[in-house]
C-alpha positions as CSV (number, residue, x, y, z in Angstrom):
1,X,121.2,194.3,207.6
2,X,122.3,191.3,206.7
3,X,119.4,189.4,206.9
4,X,117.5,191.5,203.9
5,X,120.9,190.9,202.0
6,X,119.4,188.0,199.9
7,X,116.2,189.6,199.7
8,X,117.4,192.4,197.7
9,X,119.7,190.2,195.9
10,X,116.9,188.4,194.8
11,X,114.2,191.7,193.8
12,X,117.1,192.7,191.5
13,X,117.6,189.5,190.0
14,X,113.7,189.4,189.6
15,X,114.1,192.9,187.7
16,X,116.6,192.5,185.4
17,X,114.7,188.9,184.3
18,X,111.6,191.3,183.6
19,X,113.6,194.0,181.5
20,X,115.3,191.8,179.3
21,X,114.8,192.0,176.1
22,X,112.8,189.0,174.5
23,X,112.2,187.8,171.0
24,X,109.4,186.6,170.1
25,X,109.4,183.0,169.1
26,X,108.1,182.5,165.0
27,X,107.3,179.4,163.4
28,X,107.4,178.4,159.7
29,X,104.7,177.5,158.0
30,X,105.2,173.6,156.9
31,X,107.4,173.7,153.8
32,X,105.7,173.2,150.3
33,X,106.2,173.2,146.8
34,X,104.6,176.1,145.0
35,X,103.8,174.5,142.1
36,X,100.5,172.7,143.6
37,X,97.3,175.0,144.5
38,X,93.6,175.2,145.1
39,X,91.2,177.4,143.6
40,X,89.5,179.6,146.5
41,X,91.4,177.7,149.2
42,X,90.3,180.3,151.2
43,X,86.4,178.9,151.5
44,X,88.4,176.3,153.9
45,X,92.0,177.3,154.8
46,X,92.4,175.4,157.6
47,X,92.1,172.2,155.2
48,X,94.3,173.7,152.8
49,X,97.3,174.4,155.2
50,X,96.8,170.5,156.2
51,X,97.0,169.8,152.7
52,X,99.8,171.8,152.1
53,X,98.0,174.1,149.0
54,X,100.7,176.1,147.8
55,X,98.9,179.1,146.3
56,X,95.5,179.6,145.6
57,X,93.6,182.0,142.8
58,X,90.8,184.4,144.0
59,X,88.5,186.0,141.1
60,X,88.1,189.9,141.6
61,X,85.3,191.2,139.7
62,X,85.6,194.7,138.8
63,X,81.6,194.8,138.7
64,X,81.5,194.1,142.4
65,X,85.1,196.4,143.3
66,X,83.1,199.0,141.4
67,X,79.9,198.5,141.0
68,X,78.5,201.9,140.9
69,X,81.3,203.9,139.1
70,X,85.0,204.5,138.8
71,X,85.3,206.5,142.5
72,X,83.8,203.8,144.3
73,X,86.0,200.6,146.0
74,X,84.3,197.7,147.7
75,X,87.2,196.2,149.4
76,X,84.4,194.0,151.2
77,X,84.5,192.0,147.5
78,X,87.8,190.2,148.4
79,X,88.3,190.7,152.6
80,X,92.1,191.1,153.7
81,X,91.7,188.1,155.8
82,X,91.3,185.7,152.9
83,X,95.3,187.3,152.2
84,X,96.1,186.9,155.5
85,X,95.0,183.5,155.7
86,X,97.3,182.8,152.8
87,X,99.9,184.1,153.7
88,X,99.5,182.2,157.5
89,X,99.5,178.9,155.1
90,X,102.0,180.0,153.1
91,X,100.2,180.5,150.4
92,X,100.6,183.1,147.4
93,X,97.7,184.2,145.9
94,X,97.2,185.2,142.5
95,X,94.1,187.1,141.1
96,X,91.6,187.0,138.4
97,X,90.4,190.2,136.9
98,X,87.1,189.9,134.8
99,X,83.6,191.4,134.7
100,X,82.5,194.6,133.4
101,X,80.3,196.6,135.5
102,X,77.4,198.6,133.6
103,X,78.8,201.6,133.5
104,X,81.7,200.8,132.3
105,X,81.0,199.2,128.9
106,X,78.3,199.7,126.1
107,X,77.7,195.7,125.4
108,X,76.3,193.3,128.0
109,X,77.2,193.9,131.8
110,X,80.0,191.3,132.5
111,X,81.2,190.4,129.1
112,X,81.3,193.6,127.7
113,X,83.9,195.3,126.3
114,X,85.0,197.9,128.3
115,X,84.7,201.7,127.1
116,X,87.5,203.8,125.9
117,X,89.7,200.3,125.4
118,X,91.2,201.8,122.7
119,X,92.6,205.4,124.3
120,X,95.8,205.4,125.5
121,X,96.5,204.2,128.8
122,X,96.8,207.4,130.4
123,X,93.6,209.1,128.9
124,X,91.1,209.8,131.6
125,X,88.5,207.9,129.1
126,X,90.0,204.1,129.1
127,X,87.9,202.8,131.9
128,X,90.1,199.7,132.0
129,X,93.1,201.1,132.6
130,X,92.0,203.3,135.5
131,X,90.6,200.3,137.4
132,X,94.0,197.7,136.6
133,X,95.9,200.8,137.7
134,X,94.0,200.7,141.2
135,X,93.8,197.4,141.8
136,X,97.0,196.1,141.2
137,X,98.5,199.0,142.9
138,X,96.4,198.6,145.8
139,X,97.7,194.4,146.2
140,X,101.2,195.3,145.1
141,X,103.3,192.9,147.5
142,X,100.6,191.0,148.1
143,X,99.0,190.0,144.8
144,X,102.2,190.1,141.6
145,X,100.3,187.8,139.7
146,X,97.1,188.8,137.5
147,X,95.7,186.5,135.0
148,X,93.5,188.8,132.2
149,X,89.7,187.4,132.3
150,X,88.3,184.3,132.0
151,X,88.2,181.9,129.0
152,X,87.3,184.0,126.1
153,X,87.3,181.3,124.3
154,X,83.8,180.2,124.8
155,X,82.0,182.0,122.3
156,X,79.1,184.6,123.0
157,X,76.2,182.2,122.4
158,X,77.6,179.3,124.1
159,X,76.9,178.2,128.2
160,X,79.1,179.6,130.4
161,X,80.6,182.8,128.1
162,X,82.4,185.4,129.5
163,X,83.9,187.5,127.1
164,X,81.7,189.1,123.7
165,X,84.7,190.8,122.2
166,X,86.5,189.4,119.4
167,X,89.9,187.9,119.8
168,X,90.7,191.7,118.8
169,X,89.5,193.0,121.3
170,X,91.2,190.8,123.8
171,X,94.6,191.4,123.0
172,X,93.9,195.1,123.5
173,X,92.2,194.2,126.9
174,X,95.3,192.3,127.4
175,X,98.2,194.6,126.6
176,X,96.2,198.3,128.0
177,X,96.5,195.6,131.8
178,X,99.9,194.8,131.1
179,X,100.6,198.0,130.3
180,X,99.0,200.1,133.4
181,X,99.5,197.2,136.0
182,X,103.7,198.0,135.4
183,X,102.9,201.2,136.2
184,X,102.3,200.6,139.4
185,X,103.8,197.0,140.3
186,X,107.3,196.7,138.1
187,X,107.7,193.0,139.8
188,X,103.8,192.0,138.3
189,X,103.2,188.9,136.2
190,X,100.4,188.9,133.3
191,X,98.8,186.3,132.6
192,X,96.6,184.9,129.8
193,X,93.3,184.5,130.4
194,X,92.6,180.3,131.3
195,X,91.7,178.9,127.9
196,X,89.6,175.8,127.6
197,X,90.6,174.3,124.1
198,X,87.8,172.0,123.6
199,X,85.2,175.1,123.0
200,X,87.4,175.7,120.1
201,X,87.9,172.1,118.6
202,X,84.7,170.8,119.2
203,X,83.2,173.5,116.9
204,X,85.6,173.4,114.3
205,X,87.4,176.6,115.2
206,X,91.5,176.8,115.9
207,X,92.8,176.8,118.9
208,X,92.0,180.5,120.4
209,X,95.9,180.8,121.2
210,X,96.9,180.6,117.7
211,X,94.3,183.5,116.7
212,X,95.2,185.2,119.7
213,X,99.0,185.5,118.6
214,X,99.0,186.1,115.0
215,X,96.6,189.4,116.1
216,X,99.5,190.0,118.1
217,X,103.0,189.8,115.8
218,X,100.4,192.2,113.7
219,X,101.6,195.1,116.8
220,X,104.9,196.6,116.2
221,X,105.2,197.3,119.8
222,X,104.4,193.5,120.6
223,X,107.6,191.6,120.6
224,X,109.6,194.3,122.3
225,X,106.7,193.5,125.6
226,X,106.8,189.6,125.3
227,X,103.3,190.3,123.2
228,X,102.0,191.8,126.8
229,X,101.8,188.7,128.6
230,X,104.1,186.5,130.8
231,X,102.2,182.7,131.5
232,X,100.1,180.9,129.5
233,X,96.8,179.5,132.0
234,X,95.2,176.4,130.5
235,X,92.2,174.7,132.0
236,X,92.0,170.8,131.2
237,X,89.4,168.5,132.7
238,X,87.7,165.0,132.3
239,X,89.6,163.1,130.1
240,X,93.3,162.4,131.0
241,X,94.6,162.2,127.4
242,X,94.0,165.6,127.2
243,X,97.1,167.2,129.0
244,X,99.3,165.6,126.5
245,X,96.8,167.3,123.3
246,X,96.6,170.7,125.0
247,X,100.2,170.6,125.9
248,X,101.5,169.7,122.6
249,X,99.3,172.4,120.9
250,X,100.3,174.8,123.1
251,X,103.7,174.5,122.3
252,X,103.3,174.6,119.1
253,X,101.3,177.5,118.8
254,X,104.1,179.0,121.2
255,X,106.5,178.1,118.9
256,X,105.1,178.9,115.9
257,X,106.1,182.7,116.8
258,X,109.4,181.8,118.1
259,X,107.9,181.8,121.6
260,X,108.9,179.6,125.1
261,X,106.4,180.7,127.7
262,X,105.8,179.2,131.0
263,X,102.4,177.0,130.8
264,X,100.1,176.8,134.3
265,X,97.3,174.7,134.5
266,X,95.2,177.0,136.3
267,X,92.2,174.6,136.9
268,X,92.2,170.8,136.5
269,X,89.2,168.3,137.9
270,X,87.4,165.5,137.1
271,X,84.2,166.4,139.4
272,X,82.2,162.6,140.3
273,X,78.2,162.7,139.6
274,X,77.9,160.0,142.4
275,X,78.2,162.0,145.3
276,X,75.5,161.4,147.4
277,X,75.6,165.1,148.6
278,X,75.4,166.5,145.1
279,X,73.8,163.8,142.8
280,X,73.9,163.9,139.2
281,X,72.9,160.7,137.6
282,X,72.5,162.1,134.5
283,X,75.8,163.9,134.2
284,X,77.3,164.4,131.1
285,X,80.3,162.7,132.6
286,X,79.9,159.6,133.9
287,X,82.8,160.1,137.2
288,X,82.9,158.4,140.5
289,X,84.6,159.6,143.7
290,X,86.9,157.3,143.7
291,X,88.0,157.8,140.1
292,X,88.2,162.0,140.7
293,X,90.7,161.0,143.0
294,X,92.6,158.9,140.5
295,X,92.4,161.6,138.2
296,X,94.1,164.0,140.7
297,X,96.8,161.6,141.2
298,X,97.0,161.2,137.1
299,X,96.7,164.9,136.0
300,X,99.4,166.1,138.8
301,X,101.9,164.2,137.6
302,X,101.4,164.2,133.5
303,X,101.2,167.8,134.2
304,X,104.6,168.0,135.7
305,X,106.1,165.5,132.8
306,X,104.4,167.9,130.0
307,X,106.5,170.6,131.8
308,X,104.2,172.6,133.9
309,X,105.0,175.2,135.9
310,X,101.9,175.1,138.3
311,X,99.0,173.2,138.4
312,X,95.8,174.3,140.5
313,X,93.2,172.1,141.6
314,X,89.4,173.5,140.5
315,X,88.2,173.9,143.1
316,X,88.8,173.6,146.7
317,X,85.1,173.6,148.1
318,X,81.9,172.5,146.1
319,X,79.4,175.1,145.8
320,X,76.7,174.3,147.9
321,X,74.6,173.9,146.0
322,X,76.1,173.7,143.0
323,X,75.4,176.6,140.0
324,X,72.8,175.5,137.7
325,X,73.9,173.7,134.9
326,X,77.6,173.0,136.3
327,X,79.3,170.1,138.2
328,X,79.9,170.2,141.4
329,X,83.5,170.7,141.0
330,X,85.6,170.4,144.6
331,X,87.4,167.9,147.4
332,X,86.0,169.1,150.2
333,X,82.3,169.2,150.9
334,X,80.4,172.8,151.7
335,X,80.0,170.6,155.1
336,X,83.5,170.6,155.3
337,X,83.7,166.5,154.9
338,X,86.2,165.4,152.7
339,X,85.9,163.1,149.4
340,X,88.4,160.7,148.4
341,X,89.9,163.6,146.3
342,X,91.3,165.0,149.5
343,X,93.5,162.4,150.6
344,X,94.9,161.9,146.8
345,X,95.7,165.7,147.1
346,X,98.1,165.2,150.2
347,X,99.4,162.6,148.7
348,X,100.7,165.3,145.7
349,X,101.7,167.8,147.9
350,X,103.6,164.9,149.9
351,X,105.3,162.8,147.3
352,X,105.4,164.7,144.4
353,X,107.2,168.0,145.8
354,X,110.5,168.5,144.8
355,X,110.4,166.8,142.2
356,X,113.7,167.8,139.5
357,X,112.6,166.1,136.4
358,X,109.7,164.3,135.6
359,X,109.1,161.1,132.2
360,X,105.6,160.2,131.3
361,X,105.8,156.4,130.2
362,X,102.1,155.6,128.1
363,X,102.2,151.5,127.1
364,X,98.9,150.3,126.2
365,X,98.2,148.9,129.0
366,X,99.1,151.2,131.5
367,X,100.9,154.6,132.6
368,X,103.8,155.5,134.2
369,X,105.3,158.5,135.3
370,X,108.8,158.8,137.0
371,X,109.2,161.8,138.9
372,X,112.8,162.4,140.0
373,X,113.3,164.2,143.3
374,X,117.1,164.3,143.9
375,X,117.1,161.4,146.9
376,X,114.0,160.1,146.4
377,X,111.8,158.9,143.4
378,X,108.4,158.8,142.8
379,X,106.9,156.3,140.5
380,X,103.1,157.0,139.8
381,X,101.1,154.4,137.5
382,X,98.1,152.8,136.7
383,X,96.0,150.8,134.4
384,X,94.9,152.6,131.0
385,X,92.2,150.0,130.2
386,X,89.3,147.5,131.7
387,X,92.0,144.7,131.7
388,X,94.5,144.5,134.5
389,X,98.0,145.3,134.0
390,X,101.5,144.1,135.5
391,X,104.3,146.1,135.1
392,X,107.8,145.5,136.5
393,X,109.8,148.8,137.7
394,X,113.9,148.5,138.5
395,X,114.9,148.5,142.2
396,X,117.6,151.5,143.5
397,X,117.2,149.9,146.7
398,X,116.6,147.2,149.1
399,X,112.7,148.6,149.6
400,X,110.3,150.8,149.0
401,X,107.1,152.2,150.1
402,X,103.8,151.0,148.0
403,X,101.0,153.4,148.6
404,X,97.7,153.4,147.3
405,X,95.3,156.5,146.3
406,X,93.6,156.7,149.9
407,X,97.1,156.9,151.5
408,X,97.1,153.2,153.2
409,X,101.1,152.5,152.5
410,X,103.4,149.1,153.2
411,X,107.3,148.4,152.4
412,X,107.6,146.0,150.0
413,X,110.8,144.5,148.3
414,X,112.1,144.2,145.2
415,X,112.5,140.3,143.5
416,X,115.4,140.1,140.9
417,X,116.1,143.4,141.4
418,X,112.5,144.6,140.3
419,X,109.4,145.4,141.9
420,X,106.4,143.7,139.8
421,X,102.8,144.5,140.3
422,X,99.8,143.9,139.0
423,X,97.1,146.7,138.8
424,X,93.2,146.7,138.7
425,X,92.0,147.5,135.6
426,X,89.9,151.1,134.9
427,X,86.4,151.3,135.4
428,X,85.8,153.0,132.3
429,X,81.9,153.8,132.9
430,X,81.2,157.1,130.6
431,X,80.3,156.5,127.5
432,X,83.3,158.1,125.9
433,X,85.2,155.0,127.3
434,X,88.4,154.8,129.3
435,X,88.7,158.9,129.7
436,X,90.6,158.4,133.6
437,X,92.8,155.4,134.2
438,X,92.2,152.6,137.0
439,X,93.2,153.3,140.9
440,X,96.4,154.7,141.1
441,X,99.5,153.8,143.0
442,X,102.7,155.4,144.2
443,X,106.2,153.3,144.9
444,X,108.3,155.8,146.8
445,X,112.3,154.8,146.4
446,X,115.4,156.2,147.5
447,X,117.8,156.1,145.2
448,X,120.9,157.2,146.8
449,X,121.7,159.8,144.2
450,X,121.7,157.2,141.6
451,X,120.3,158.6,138.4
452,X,117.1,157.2,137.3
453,X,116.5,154.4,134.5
454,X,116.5,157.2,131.5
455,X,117.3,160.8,130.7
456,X,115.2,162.6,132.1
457,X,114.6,166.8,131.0
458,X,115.5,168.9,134.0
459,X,112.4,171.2,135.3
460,X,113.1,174.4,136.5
461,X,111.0,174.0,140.1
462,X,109.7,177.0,141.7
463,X,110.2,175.5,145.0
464,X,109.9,178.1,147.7
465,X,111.1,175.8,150.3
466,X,112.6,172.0,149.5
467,X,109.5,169.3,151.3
468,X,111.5,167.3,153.8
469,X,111.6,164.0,152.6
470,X,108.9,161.4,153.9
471,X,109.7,159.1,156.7
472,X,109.6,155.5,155.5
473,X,107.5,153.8,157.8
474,X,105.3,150.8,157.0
475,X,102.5,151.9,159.0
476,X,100.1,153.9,157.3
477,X,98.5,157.5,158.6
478,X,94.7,158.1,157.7
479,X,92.9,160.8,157.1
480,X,89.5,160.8,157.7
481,X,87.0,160.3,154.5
482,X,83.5,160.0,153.8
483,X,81.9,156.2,155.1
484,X,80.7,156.4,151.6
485,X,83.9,155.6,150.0
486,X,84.0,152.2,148.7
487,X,87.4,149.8,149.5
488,X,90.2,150.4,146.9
489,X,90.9,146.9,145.2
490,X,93.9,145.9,146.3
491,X,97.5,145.8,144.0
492,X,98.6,142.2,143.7
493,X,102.3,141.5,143.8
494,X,104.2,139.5,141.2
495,X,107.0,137.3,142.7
496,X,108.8,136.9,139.6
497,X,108.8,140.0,137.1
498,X,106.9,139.7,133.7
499,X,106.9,142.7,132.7
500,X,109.9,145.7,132.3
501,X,108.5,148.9,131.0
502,X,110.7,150.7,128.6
503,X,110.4,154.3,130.0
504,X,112.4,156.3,127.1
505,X,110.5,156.4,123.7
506,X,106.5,156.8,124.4
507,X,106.8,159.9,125.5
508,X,108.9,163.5,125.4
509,X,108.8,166.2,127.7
510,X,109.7,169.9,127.2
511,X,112.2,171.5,129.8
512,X,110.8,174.1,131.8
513,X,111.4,177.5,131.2
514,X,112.8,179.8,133.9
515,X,109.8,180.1,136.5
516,X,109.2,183.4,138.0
517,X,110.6,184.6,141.0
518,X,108.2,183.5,144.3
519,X,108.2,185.6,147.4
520,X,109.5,183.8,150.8
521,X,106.9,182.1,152.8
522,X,105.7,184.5,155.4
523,X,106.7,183.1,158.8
524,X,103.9,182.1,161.4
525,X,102.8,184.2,164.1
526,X,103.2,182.2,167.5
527,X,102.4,183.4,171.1
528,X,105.2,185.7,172.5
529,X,108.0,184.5,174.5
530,X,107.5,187.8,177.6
531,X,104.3,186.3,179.3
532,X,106.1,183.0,180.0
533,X,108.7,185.3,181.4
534,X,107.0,187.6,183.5
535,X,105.6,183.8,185.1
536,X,108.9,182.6,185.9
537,X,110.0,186.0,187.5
538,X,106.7,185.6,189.5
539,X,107.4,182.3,190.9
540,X,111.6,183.3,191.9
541,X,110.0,186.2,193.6
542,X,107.7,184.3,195.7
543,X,110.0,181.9,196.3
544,X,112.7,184.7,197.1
545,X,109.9,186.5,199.8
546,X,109.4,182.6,201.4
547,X,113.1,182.0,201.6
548,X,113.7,185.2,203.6
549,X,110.3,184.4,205.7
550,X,112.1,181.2,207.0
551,X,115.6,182.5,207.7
552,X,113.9,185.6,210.2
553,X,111.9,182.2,211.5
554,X,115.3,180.9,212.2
């Protein structure tokens, strides 16, 4: 009897292991800033997560939801694992609604302007309402923000149109969505359709914004709704001067009508012609690799002095092949190899997050940009012409981390209490001249809470979760890239400064305006903690029966 004493000791303790309760073990997707995103991350979310992509827009067509007619729903059009991807990575995800199907307008398929657009949003007969009703209803949770077409601002005739209403015509597309998508989602977001800017100025006309808001003060319901829409969505490429033109006219327009609205740049590239995987020699845009990366770099960080809510890379994957007539826009290959672009995009996601306030600094000879992130500062600068630069930048600290556009890094320390460089000048090959600055560097300084060289306007950051700050370490982590790419030149460093910037009077910035409310980060799913377990309770049993074996064998 007392022999099978320890036995039984040791079955119970065996069972009451296996009955516990467990709890299954989560993990966090990696922290990020929500302000920086990816067009259609989703053609390659495993490099997006990497990347640390924030959120990511997905076009919905209403042609291919409902192609045949207002009872039908193709929920194949957008599959539930491109959400569920997302929200793996930690991504939110805001949609696009555009594209008339047949049946539902009486102008061109696509472009059209939907029928019964003008019946109240309840009547059985406005087309558009019905199908904003469904849709945002059916992603309620999942998708809160909509953005209202797609640049109807290109006019009819022109390449790459994809609205023939009037400007009209839009604001009642506009407010008939904002309208039936709170009847269904009161937490939604409207926003504007993307505007392009330059397919207005380049033919003369005003900026489409401005039209688009003196229809509206024309509604006496207007003001009382915000004019039925909550973001303004700008799309800026090419030439890096523009953020600070579109920006500025934006605001103006804005506050022209007594309006502050926050400003996304929904898409933003500069795509290269020399890709040998996508060759364009006779581009309109003359645009290497190596200078799409720069651009990155630039735009990120002029878009966060201008005040920018969000900015979205366009897009995440080239088209393979690309769409007649278009660049072949994207950082990572339909192969899934990576350009240049790729590793400048980490670099964002990495040193600009959490960024507080942010200065754009434009002397003639070069740029810089002081982004303020509590602790930490970013400086991001380069050389505006063909003629190299120095510039000398004040030291917080005893070092600081120098890291060039393909992510190779080194400490370096400051001389006279400055660190003084010398940049490679741009290489300034289109024919429009300089449009994207030389190679672009970051010095990364902590600066002990000290505030930075100039008053800088606070932005309101939708961070969802702070980004840990980087580890300083002189030894640089790589990232694969094509064998294509071409050595960066390298930065020289100036012993003896030459050259203080003043960062206060080039340039102004607006402060943010209250962003909207973000969602948490959905947690990770992780393998449950039970099977591990159920192991060890096999292993104290056996070793329980063996025990026993031995002790009758004694």
């Amino acid at each position: 009897m007392n022999n099978r004493q320890p036995l039984i000791s040791t079955l119970y303790i065996v069972l009451l292991v296996c009955l516990l309760p467990t709890t299954p073990v989560t993990a966090q997707a990696p922290p990020r800033d929500r302000r920086f995103g990816a067009v259609e991350a989703f053609r390659d979310p495993v490099a997006a997560t990497e990347a640390g992509v924030g959120w990511e827009r997905i076009l919905f067509y209403w042609s291919e939801l409902q192609h045949e007619g207002p009872n039908e729903w193709n929920g194949y059009h957008v599959p539930d694992d491109w959400l569920a991807q997302a929200a793996v990575g930690g991504r939110e995800v805001v949609g696009v609604l555009k594209h008339t199907p047949a049946w539902a307008t009486d102008g061109l398929p696509g472009c059209g302007v939907p029928r019964g657009l003008n019946l109240p949003v309840d009547d059985p007969g406005n087309t558009w309402a019905i199908f904003v009703r469904r849709v945002v209803g059916i992603y309620a949770g999942r998708i809160d923000h909509w953005v209202i077409w797609n640049e109807p601002d290109i006019a009819p005739d022109s390449f790459g149109a994809e609205w023939c209403g009037t400007v009209e015509e839009y604001y009642q597309l506009l407010k008939v969505a904002y309208l039936a998508a709170h009847q269904v989602n009161p937490n939604v977001v409207i926003h504007l359709a993307g505007l392009t800017y330059y397919h207005d100025t380049q033919f003369g006309r005003e900026y489409y914004l401005k039209r688009l808001l003196a229809v509206a003060v024309n509604d006496p319901t207007g003001a009382e709704h915000g004019y039925y829409f909550d973001i303004v969505s700008l799309h800026i490429y090419f030439e890096i001067q523009n953020f600070a033109i579109v920006f500025k006219d934006t605001r103006n327009a804005l506050a022209a009508y007594g309006l502050q609205k926050p400003i996304w740049v929904n898409e933003t590239d500069a795509p290269p012609n020399d890709d040998p995987y996508y060759p364009l020699p006779e581009a309109n845009f003359q645009i290497s690799m190596e200078e799409q990366a720069s651009f990155l770099l630039q735009a990120f960080s002029l878009a966060l002095s201008e005040g920018a809510e969000r900015i979205a890379v366009y897009k995440w994957v080239v088209a393979d092949p690309p769409l007649p007539g278009a660049e072949p826009n994207g950082i990572v290959r339909a192969d899934r190899s990576r350009r240049p672009a790729f590793e400048a995009y980490k670099l964002i996601t990495t040193h600009y997050a959490g960024t507080v306030s942010a200065q754009a600094d434009n002397q003639p000879l070069y740029t810089l940009v002081t982004l303020d992130r509590g602790g930490l500062v970013t400086y991001v600068f380069w050389a505006r012409t063909r003629a190299e630069a120095t510039l000398s930048i004040p030291a917080w600290s005893d070092q600081a981390r120098l890291i060039d556009q393909t992510g190779l890094e080194r400490m370096i320390e400051p001389a006279g209490g400055q660190y003084t460089m010398t940049l490679p000048g741009a290489r300034c090959a289109d024919k429009r001249g300089c449009i994207i600055g030389g190679p672009t560097y970051l010095l990364v300084e902590e600066n002990n809470g000290t505030p930075t060289p100039t008053e800088l306007p606070t932005i309101a950051s939708p961070l969802e979760t702070p980004a840990p700050p980087p580890t300083d370490t002189p030894t640089p982590t790589l990232t694969s890239t094509p064998t294509l790419t071409p050595t960066l030149t390298p930065i020289t460093l100036t012993p003896t400064p030459t050259l203080t910037p003043t960062l206060a009077p080039s340039a102004t910035s607006t402060p943010f305006p209250t962003p909207t409310p973000l969602p948490p980060v959905p947690p990770t799913p992780s393998t449950p903690a039970w099977p591990l377990l159920i192991g060890l309770a096999v292993v104290l049993l056996i070793a329980a029966v063996l025990g026993t074996m031995f002790r009758y064998q004694s």
